[in-house]
Z-matrix of the N, CA and C atoms (Angstrom, degrees):
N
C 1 1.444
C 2 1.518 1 109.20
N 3 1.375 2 115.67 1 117.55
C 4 1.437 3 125.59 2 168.07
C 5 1.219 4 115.65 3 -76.42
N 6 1.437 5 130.30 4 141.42
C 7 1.836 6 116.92 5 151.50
C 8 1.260 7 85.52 6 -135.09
N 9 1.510 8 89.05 7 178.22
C 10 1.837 9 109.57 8 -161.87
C 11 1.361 10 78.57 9 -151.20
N 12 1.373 11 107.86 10 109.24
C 13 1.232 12 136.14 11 150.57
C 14 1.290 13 134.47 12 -56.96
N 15 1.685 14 130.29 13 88.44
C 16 1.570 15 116.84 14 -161.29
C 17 1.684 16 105.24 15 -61.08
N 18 0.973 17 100.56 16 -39.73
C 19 1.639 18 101.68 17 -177.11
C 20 1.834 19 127.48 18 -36.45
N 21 1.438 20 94.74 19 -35.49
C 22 1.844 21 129.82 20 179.33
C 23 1.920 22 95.07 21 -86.42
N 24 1.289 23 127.35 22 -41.69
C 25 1.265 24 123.99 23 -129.14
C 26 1.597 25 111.62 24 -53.74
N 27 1.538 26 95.42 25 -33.01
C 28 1.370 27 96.33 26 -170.10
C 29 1.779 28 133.11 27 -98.76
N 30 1.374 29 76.04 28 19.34
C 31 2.090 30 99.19 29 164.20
C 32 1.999 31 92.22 30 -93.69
N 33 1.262 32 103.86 31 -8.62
C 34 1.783 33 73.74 32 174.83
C 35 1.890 34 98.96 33 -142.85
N 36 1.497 35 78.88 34 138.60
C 37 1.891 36 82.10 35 -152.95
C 38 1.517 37 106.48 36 -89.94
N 39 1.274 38 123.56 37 -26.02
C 40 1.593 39 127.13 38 154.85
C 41 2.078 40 100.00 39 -35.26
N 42 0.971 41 119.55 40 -83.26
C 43 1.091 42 146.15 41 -146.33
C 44 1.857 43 95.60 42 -66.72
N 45 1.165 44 97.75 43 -43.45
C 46 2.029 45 93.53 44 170.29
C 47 1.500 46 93.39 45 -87.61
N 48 0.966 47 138.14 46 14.29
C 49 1.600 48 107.58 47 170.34
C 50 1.394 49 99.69 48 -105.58
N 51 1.643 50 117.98 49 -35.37
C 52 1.061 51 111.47 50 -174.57
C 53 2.010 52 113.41 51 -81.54
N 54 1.321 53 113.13 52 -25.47
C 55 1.580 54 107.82 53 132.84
C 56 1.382 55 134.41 54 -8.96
N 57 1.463 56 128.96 55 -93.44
C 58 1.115 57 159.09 56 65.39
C 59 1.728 58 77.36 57 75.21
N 60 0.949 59 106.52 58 -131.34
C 61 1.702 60 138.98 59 158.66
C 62 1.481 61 106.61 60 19.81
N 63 1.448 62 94.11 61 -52.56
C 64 1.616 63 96.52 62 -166.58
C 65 2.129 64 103.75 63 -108.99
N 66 1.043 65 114.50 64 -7.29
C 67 1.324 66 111.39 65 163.04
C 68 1.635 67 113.17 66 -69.16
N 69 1.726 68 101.62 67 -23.78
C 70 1.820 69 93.50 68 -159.09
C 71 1.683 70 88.64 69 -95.53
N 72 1.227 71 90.32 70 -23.18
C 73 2.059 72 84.30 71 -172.39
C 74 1.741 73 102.69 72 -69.85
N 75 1.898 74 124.67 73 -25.01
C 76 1.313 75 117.28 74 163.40
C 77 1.734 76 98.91 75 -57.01
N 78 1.165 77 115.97 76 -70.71
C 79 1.147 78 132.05 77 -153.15
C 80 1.993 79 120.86 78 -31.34
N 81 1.933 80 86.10 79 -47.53
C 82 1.254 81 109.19 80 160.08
C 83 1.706 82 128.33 81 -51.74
N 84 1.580 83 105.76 82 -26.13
C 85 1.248 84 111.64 83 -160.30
C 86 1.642 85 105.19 84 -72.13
N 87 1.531 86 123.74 85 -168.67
C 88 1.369 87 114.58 86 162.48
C 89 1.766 88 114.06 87 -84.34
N 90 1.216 89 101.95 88 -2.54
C 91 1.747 90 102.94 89 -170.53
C 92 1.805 91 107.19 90 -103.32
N 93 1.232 92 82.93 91 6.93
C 94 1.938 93 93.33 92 -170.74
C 95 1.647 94 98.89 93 -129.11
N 96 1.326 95 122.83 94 28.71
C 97 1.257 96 117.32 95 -158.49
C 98 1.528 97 152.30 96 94.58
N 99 1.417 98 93.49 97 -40.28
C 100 1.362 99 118.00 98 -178.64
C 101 1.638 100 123.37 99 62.45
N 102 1.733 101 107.43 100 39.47
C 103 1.491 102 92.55 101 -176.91
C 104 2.087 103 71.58 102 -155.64
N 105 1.853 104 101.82 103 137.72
C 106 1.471 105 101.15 104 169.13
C 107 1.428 106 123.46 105 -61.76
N 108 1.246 107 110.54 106 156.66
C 109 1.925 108 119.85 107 -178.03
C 110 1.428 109 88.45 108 -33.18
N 111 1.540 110 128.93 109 171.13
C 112 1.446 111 131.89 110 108.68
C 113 1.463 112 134.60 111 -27.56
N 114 1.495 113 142.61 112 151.13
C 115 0.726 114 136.23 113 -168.68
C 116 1.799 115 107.13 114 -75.14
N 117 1.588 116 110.88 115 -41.93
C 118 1.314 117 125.34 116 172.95
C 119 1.633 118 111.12 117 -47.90
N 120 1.219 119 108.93 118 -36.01
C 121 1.382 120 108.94 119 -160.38
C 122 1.747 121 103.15 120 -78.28
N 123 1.866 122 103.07 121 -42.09
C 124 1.554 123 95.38 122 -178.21
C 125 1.270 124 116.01 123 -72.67
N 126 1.569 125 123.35 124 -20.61
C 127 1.451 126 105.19 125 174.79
C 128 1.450 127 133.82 126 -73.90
N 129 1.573 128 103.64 127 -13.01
C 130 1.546 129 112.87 128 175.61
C 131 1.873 130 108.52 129 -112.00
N 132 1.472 131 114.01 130 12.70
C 133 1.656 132 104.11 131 179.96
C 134 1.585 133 102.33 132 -64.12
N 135 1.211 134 125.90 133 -33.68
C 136 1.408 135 121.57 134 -165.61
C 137 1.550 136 116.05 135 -63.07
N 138 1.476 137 97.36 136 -34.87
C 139 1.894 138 109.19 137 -165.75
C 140 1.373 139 104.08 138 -96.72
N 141 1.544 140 105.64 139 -18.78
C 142 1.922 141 93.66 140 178.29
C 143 1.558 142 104.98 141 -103.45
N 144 1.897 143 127.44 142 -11.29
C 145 1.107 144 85.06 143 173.69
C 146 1.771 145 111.90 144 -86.79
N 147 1.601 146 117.14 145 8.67
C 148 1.484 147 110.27 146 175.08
C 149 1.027 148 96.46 147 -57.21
N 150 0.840 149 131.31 148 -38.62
C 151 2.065 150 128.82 149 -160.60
C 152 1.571 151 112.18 150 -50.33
N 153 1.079 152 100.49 151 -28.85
C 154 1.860 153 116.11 152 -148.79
C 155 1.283 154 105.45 153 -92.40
N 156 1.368 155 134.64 154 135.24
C 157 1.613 156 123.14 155 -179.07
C 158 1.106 157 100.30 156 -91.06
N 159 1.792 158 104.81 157 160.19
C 160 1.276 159 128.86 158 -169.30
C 161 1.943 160 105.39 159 -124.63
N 162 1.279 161 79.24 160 143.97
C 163 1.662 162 118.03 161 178.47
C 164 1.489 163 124.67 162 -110.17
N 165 1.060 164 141.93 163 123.20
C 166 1.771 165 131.53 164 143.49
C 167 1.344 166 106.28 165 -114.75
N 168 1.103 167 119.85 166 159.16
C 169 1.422 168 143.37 167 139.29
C 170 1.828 169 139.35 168 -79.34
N 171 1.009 170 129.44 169 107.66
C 172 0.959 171 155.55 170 -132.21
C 173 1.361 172 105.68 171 -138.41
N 174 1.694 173 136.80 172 98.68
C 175 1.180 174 153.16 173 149.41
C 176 1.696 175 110.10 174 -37.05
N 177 1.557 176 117.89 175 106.93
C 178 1.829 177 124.33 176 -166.89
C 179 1.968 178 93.07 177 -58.25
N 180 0.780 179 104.36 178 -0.12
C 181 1.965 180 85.06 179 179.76
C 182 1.407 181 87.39 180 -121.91
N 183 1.426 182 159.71 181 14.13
C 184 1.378 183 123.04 182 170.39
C 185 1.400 184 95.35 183 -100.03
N 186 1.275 185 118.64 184 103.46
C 187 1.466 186 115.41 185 151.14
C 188 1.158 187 136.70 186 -42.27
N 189 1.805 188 109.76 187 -43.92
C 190 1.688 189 104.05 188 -170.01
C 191 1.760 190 90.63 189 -75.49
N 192 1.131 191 140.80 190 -32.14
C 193 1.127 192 130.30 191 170.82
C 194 1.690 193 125.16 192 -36.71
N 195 1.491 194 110.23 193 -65.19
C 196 0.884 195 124.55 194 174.85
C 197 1.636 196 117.80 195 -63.89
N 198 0.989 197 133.71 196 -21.62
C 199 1.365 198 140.01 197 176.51
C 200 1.704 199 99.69 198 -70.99
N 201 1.565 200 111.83 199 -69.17
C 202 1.458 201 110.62 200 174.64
C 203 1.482 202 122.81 201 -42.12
N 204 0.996 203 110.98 202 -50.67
C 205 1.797 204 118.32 203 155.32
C 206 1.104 205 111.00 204 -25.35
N 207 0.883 206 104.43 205 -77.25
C 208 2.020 207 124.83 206 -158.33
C 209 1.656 208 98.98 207 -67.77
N 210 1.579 209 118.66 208 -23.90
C 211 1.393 210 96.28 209 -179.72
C 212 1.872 211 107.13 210 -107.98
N 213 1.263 212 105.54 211 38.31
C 214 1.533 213 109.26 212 164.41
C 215 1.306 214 114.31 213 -154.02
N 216 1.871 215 96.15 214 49.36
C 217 1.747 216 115.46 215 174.61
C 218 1.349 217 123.74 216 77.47
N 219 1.152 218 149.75 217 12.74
C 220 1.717 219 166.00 218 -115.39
C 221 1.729 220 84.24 219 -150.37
N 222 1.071 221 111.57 220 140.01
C 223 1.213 222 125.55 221 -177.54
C 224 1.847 223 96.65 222 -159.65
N 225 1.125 224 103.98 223 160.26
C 226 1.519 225 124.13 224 -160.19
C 227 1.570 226 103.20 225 -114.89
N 228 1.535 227 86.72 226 135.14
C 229 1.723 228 104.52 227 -168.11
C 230 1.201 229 116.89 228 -131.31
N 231 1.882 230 127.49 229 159.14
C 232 1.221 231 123.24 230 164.18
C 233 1.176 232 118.84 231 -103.90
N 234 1.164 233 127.71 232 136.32
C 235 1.792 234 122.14 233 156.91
C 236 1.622 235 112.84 234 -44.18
N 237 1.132 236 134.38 235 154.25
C 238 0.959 237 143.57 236 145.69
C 239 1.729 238 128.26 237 -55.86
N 240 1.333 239 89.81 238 104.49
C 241 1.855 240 93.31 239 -163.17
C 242 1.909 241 103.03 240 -41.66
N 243 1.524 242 116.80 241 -46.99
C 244 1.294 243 110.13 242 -178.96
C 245 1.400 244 121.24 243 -29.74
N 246 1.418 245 112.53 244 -47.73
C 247 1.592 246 139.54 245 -169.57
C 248 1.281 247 90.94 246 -64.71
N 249 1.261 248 144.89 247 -43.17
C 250 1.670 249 127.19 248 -153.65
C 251 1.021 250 98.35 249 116.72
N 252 1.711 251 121.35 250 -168.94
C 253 1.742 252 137.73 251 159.33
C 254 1.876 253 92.50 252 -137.73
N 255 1.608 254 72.11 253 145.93
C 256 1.509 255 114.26 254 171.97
C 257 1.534 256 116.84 255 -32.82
N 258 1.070 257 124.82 256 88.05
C 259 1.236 258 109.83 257 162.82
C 260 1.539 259 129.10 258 -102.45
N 261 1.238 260 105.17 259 151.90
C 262 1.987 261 113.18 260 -162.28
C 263 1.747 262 96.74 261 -103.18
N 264 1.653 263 94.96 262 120.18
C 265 1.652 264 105.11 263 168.87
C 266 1.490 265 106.37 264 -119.55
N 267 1.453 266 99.18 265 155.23
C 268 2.102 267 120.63 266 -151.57
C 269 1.546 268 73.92 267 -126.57
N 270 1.922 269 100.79 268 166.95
C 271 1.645 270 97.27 269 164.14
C 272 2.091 271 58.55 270 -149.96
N 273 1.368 272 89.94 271 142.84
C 274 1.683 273 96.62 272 166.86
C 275 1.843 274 111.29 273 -89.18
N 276 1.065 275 115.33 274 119.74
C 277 1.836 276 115.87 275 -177.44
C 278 1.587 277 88.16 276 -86.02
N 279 1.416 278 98.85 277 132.95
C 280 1.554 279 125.61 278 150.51
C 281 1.405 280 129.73 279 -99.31
């Protein structure tokens, strides 16, 4: 199992272009808008989304999950009980 870490992405320039590449080809789509990035936007997506912190979610019984996590820096967190807990919303597509 590979991941590509946006946080890393832009120490490797294969990997932000093809980033890059494939955000504008959503972007292009009708479900992404339907119009390509800006030109401004693709030359800096790589360096601003390092900026941005990162999250996954992680089911407490899948181990092999959580192992892969944990060995590409991912460490396990609580919400703040004040805040509430996490709840997961579905929309069923027809």
């Amino acid at each position: 199992m590979m991941m590509c870490q946006a946080k890393n992405i832009h120490k490797n320039k294969i990997q932000a272009q093809d980033l890059t590449y494939l955000l504008n080809q959503y972007a292009q789509d009708p479900m992404g808008g339907g119009k390509a990035l800006p030109k401004e936007v693709l030359e800096n997506l790589a360096d601003e989304l390092a900026k941005l912190p990162h999250a996954g979610s992680v089911l407490s019984n899948n181990e092999v999950a959580k192992v892969s996590y944990a060995k590409y820096g991912f460490k396990g967190y609580k919400l703040d009980p004040k805040a509430g807990h996490a709840i997961f919303w579905q929309k069923e597509l027809v």
